[in-house]
C-alpha positions as CSV (number, residue, x, y, z in Angstrom):
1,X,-29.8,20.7,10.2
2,X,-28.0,21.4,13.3
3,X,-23.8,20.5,12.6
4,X,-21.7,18.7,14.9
5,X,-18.6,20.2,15.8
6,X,-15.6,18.9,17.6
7,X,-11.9,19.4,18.1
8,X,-8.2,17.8,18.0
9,X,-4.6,17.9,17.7
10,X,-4.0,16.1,14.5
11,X,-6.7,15.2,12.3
12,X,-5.9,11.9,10.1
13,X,-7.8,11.4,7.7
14,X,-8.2,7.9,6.0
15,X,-7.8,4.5,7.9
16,X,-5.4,2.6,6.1
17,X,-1.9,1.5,7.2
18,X,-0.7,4.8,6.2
19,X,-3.4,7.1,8.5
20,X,-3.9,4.0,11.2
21,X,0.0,3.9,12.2
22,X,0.5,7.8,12.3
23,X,-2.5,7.7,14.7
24,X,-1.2,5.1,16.9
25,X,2.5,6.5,17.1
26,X,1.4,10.1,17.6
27,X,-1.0,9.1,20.2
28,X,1.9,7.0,22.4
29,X,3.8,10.7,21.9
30,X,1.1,12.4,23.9
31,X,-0.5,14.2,20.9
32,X,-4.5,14.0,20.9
33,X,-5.3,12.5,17.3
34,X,-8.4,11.7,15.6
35,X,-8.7,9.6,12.6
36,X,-11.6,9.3,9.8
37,X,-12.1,6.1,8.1
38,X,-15.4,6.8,5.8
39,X,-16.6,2.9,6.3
40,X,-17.9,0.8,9.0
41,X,-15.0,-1.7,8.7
42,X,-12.2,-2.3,7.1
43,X,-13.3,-5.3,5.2
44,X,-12.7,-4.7,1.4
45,X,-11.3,-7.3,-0.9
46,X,-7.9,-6.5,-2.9
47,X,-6.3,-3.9,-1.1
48,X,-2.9,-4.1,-0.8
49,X,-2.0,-7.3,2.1
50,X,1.6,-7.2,2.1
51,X,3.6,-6.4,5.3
52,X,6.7,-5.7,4.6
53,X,9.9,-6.5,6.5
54,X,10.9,-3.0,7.8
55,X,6.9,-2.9,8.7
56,X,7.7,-6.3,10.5
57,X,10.4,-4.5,12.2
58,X,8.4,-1.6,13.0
59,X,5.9,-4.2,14.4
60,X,8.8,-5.2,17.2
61,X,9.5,-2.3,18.2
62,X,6.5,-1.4,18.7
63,X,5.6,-4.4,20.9
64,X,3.1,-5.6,18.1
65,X,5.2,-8.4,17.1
66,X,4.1,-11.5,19.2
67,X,0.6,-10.0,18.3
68,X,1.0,-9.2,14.6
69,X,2.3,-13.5,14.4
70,X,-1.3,-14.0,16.3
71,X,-3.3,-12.8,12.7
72,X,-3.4,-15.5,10.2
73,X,-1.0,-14.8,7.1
74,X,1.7,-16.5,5.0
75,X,5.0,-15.5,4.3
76,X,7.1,-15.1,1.7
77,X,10.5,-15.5,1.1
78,X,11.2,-15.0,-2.5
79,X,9.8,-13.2,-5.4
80,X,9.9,-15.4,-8.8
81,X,9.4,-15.1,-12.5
82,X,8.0,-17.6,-14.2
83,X,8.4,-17.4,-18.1
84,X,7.6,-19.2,-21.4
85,X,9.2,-22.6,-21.5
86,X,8.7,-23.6,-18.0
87,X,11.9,-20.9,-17.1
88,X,11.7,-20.2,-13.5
89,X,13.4,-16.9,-12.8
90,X,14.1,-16.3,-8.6
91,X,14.0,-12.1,-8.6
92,X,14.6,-11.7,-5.2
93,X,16.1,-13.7,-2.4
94,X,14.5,-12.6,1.2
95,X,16.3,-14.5,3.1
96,X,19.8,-12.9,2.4
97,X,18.3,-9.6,3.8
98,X,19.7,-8.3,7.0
99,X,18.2,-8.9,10.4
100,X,15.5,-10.7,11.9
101,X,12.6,-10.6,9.5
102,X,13.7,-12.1,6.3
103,X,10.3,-12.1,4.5
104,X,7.0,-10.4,3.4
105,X,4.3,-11.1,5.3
106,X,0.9,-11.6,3.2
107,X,-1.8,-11.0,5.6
108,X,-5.7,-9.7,4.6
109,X,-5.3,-5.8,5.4
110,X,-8.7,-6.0,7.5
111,X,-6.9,-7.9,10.0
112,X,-3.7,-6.0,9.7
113,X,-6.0,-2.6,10.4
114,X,-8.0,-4.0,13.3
115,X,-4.5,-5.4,15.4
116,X,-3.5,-1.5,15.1
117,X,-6.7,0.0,15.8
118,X,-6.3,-2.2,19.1
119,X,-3.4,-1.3,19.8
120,X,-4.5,2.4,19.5
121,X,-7.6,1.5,22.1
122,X,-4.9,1.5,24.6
123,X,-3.9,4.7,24.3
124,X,-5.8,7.8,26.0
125,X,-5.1,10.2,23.1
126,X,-6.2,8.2,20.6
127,X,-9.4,7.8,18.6
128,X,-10.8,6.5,15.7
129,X,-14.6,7.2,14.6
130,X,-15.5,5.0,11.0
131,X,-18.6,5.5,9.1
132,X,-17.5,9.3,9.3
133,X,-16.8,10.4,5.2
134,X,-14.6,13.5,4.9
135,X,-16.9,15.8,2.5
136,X,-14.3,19.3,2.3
137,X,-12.0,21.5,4.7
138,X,-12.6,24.5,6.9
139,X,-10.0,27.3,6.3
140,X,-8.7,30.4,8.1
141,X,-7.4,32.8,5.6
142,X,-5.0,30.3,3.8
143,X,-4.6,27.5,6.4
144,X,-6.4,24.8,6.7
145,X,-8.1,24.7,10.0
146,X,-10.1,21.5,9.9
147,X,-12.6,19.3,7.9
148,X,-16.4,18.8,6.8
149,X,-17.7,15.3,7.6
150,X,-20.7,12.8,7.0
151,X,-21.8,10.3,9.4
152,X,-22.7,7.8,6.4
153,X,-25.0,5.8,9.9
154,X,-27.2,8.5,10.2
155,X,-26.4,11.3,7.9
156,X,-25.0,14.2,10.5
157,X,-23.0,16.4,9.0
158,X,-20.4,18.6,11.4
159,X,-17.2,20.0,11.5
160,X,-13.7,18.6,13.1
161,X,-11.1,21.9,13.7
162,X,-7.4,20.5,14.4
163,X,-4.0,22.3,14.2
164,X,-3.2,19.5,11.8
165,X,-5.4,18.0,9.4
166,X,-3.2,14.7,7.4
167,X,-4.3,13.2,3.8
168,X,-3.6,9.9,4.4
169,X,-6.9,8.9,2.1
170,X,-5.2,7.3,-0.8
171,X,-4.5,7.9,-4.5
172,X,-7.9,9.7,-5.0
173,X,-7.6,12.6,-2.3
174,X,-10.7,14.7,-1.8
175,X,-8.2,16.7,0.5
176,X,-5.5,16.7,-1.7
177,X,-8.0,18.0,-4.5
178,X,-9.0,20.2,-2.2
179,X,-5.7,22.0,-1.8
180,X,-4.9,22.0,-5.2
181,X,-1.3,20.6,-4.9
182,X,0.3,20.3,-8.0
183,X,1.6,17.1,-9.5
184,X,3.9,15.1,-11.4
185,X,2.1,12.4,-13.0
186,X,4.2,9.8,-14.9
187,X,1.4,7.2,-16.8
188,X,1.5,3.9,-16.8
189,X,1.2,1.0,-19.1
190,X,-0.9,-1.1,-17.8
191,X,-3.6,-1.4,-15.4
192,X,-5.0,-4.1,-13.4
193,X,-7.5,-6.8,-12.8
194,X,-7.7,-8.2,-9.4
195,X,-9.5,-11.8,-9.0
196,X,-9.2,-14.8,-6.7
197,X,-8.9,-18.5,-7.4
198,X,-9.1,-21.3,-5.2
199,X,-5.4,-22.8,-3.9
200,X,-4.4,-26.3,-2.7
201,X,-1.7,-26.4,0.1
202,X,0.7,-28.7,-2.9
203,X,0.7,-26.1,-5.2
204,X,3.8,-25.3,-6.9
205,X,4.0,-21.6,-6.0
206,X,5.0,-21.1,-2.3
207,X,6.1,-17.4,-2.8
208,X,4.8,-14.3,-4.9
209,X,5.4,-15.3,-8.4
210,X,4.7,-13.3,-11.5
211,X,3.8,-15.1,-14.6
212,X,5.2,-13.3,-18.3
213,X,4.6,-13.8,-21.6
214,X,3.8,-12.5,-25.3
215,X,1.4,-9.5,-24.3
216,X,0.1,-10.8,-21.3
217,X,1.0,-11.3,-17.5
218,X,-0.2,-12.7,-14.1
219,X,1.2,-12.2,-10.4
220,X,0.2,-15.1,-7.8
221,X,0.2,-14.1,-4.7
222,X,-0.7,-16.9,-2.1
223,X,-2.9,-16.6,0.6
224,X,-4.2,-19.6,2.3
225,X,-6.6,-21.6,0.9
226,X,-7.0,-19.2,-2.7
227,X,-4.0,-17.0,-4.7
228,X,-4.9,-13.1,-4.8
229,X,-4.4,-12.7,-8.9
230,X,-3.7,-9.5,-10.7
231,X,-3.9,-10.1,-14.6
232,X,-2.1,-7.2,-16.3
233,X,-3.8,-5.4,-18.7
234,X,-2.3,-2.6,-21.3
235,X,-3.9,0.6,-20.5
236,X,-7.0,1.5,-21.1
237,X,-8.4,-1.9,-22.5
238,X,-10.5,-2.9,-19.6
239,X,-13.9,-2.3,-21.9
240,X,-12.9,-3.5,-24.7
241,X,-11.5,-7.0,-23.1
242,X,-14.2,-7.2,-20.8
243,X,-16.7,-7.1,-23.8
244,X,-14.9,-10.1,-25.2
245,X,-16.4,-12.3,-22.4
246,X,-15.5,-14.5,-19.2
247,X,-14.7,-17.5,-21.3
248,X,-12.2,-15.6,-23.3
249,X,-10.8,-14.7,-19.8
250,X,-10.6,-17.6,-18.1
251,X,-8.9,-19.1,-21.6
252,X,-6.0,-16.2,-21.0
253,X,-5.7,-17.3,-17.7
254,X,-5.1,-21.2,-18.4
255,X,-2.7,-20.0,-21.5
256,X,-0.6,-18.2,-19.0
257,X,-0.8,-20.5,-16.0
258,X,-2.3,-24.1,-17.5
259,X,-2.1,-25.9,-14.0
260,X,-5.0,-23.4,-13.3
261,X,-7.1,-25.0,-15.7
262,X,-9.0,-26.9,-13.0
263,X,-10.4,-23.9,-11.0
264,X,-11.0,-21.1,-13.5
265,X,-14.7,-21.7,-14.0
266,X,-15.0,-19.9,-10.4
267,X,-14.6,-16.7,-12.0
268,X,-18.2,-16.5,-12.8
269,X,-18.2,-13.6,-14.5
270,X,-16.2,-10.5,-15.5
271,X,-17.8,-8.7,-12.6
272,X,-15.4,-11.1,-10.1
273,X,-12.6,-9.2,-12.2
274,X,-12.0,-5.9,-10.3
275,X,-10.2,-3.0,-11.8
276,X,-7.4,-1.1,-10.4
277,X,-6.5,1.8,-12.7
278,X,-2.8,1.9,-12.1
279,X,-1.6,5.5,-11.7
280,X,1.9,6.7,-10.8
281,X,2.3,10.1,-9.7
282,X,3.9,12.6,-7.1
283,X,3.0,15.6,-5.7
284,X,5.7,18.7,-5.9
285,X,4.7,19.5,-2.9
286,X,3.0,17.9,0.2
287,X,1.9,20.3,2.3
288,X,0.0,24.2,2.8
289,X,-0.2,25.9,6.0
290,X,-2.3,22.9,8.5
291,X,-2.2,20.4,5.9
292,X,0.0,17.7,5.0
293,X,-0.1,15.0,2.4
294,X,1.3,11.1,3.3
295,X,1.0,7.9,1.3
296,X,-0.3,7.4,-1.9
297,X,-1.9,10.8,-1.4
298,X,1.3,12.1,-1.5
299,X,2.6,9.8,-4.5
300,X,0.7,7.1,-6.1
301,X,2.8,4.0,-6.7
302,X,2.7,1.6,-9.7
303,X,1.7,-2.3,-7.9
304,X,5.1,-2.7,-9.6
305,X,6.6,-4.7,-6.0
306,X,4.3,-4.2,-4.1
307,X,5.8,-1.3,-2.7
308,X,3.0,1.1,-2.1
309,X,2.1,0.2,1.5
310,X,5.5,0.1,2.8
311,X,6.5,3.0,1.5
312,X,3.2,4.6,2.9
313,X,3.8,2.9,6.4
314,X,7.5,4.5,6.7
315,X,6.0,7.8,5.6
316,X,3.5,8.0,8.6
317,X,6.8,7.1,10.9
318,X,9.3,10.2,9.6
319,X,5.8,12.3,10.0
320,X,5.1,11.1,13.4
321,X,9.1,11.3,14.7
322,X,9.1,15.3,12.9
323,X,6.0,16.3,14.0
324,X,5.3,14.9,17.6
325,X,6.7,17.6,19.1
326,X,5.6,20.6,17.4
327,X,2.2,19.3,17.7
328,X,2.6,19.2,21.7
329,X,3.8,22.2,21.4
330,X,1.4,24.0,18.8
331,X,3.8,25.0,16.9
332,X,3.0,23.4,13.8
333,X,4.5,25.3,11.1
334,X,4.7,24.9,7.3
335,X,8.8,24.4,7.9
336,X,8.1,21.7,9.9
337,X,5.4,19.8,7.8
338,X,8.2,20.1,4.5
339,X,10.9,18.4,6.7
340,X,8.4,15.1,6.2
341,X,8.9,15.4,2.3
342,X,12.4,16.4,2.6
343,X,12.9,13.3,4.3
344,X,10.7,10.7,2.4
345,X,11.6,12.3,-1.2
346,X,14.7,10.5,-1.8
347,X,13.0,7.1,-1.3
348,X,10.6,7.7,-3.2
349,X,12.1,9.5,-6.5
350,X,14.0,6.5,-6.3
351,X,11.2,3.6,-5.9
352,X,9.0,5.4,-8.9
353,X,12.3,6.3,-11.1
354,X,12.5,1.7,-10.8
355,X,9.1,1.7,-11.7
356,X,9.0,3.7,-14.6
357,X,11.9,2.1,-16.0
358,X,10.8,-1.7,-15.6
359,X,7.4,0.4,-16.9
360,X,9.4,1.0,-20.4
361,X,11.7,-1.2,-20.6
362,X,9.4,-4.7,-19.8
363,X,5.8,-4.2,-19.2
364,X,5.3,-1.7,-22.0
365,X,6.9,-3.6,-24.3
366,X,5.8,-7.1,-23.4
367,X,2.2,-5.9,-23.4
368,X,1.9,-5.1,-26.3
369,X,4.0,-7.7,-27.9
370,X,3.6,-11.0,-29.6
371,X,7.0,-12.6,-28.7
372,X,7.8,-15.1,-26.1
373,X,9.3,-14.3,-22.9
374,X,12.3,-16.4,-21.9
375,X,15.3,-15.2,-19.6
376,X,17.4,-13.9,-22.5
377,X,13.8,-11.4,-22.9
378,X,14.3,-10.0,-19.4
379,X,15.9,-6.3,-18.1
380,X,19.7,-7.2,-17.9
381,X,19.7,-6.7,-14.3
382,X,16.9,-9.6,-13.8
383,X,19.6,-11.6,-16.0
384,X,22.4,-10.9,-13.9
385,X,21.0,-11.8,-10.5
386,X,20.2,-14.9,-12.3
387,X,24.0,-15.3,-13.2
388,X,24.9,-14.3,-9.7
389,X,22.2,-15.3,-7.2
390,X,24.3,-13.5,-4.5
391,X,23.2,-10.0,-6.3
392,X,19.2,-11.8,-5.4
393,X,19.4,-9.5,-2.2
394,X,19.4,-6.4,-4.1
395,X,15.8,-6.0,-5.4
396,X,15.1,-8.0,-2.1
397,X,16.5,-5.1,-0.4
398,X,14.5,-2.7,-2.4
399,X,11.3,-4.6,-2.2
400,X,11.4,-5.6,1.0
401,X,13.3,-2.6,3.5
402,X,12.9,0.1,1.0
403,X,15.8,2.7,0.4
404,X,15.6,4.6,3.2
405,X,13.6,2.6,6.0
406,X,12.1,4.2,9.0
407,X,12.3,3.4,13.4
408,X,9.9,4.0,15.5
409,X,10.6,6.7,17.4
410,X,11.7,6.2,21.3
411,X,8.4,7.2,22.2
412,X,6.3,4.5,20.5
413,X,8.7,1.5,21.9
414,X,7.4,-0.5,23.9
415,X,8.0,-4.2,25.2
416,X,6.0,-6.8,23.4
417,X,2.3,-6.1,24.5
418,X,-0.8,-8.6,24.7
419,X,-3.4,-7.0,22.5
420,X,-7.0,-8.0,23.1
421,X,-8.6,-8.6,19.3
422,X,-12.2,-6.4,19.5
C-alpha cells in the first residue's frame, strides 16, 4: 500500500482542550501546526466539561468570550459537601475569587472543542485532520522526527514529519509509551463510575456538590436538564460490584442521595455505568529531542476538583508562549522544550501533592469505612473554612485559577471575534 506523507511545524497530537488550544495559539503566532484527533468528532459522553475560570479568562483574551457565552452551559459558583444528617458543607466560595469570572463553567466538551476548532478555521496556519489515529513515530538517530498515522475513513496509512511532534493524547499515550519517559506514579484509592440521571430546573443542588458517607460517595454535577454523576468506588472493585447487579446500584444511589429515588430506574443497566480508572501520575521528564509531553500525558490527575483540564489548558499556553518562537525560527531545541516543565512543574507538584493527601487522609479512609460522615469527620481544613467562610476562597482559588495560571501570549489577543459555529 502506497503511504501518504506530509509535513509541518508542530505536530499536535490529540484533540482535546489540551492539543486544540496549543494549535490555535501557535497558529495566531505564525507557526504552521497540524493536529490529530483519531475520531470523526468530538462527541463522547463523560469527558471532563468543566471550564474553568482562568480558561474563562483565557477565553477574553482571546476574543472567544462573547462566543464561548454563545454555547449552552451552566455555571457554578460554589463547590459543596453534603454529608450524613442533612450537613451541608460550602467548600469553596467562587465568587470571592478575583476578577471578572467568578465561576466554573460546565459546558459538554464537544461544544467546548468545536468553538475552538472554529476559531482555528480562521487562521491560515492552522489545521486539524480527525479520523487520523496516531499508530507510532518516525525517528532520526534519537529525535523524533514525526509520526505514523491511520485514516480510521478509509484505512491510508502515511507519515507526518514536523520539527515538533506534542503528546497532548491523554493519560494513555501511545507517544509517551513510545518514548519511554519514565514516571512517578502515585495510586489511587478509588476509581470511578460515570452515569447520568434526569434533572428538574427546582432541584436542590444548583452547584457541583459532592455527596459523603460510610464507604461510599457521589459528586453531582449539573448540567441542564440531567446531573453528570461520578459514584466513587474503592479501587479495583468495579467487577466485583458490577456483578452484584443494577438494582443493588441504583439502591446505593437512593441511600446516598434519597431525593433521587424518583429517577434511578433510568440506569438501565450496569452498562450505563462507565468506568474511569482513576490514575495519578507524573512524568520525570517531559520531553526527548522533537518531542514534548503536555496534559495528562504529561501527568495524569486524580478527578479530585476537577482540575485535570485546566491544568492541561494552562500547560498548552506556557508551551505555546516558550516555544512560538523557536518554532519560527527552527530552533527547537531540547533546552527549550524543558523550559515548558520547568515552568508548569510547580503547579502541578502542588495540585497532585492536594490530591494525594485528601487521597489518604478522606477518600481512602471513608471508602473503606463503615462510619458516618458529619463535619466533625472532615480534613481540618474543610472544617475551618466552615468556621471562617472568608478562608472559602482558598480551595476556590486552587480549584478554580490554579496555582500558577497562565495569559495568553500578546500574540494570540485579539478583540472579541464573531465565530461562525460549523
Amino acid at each position: 500500500m502506497e503511504r501518504n506523507t506530509g509535513r509541518t511545524t508542530c505536530l499536535v497530537v490529540g484533540g482535546g482542550p489540551a492539543g486544540m488550544v496549543l494549535g490555535l495559539l501557535l497558529a495566531r503566532g505564525g507557526v504552521e501546526v497540524t493536529v490529530l484527533e483519531k475520531h470523526g468528532d468530538f462527541l463522547r459522553d463523560f469527558r471532563g466539561d468543566t471550564v474553568h475560570a482562568s480558561t474563562l479568562t483565557l477565553m477574553d483574551e482571546l476574543g472567544l468570550g462573547p462566543a464561548f457565552e454563545q454555547v449552552p452551559h451552566q455555571d457554578v459558583d460554589k463547590v459543596e459537601a453534603l454529608l450524613d444528617g442533612g450537613e451541608q458543607a460550602v467548600v469553596a466560595d467562587l465568587k470571592r475569587l478575583p476578577g471578572p469570572n467568578k465561576r466554573i463553567a460546565m459546558v459538554p466538551q464537544w461544544d467546548f472543542l468545536d468553538l475552538l476548532a472554529d476559531a482555528g478555521k480562521l487562521e491560515p496556519a492552522f489545521t486539524l485532520r480527525m479520523n487520523t489515529e496516531v499508530t507510532g513515530i518516525t525517528r532520526s538517530g534519537n529525535r523524533v522526527t514525526g509520526v505514523k498515522y491511520r485514516d480510521r475513513a478509509d484505512g491510508h496509512e502515511g507519515e507526518i514529519a514536523a520539527d515538533l511532534v506534542v503528546a497532548a493524547d491523554g493519560r494513555s499515550s501511545i507517544l509517551r509509551d513510545a518514548v519511554n519517559l519514565p514516571v512517578y506514579s502515585f495510586g489511587a484509592p478509588m476509581d470511578v463510575w460515570w452515569f447520568r440521571l434526569p434533572r428538574n430546573g427546582d432541584e436542590p443542588v444548583v452547584g457541583g456538590a459532592g455527596r459523603f458517607s460510610a464507604g461510599s460517595a457521589m459528586v453531582l454535577i449539573p448540567r441542564g436538564d440531567y446531573f453528570q454523576c461520578a459514584f466513587l468506588i474503592r479501587k479495583g472493585t468495579d467487577q466485583q460490584l458490577r456483578a452484584e447487579g443494577v438494582e443493588k446500584f441504583r439502591e446505593r444511589v437512593v441511600t446516598l442521595v434519597p431525593w433521587l429515588a424518583d429517577r434511578v430506574d433510568h440506569i438501565r443497566s450496569m452498562d450505563d455505568a462507565k468506568l474511569l480508572d482513576v490514575k495519578l501520575d507524573r512524568l520525570r521528564q517531559w520531553h526527548v529531542d522533537g518531542l514534548l509531553c503536555i496534559g495528562d500525558a504529561a501527568h495524569a490527575m486524580s478527578p479530585v476538583g476537577g482540575v485535570g483540564i485546566n491544568l492541561a489548558v494552562q500547560d498548552a499556553v506556557a508551551a505555546a508562549r516558550l516555544l512560538a518562537k523557536p518554532l519560527r525560527q527552527g530552533l527547537v531545541t531540547s533546552a527549550a522544550l524543558a523550559k515548558v516543565r520547568r515552568r508548569r512543574l510547580f503547579p502541578t507538584v502542588v495540585i497532585q501533592t492536594l490530591q494525594r493527601i485528601i487521597h489518604r487522609v478522606f477518600l481512602g479512609r471513608k471508602l473503606g469505612s463503615t462510619e458516618t460522615v458529619s463535619t466533625t469527620g472532615m480534613p481540618f481544613m474543610l472544617r475551618l473554612v466552615q468556621k471562617l467562610p472568608f478562608l472559602q476562597v482558598v480551595p476556590a482559588y486552587v480549584i478554580a485559577i490554579g496555582p500558577r495560571p497562565e495569559h495568553a501570549p500578546e500574540f494570540a489577543r485579539r478583540e472579541p471575534q464573531t465565530i461562525v459555529r460549523s
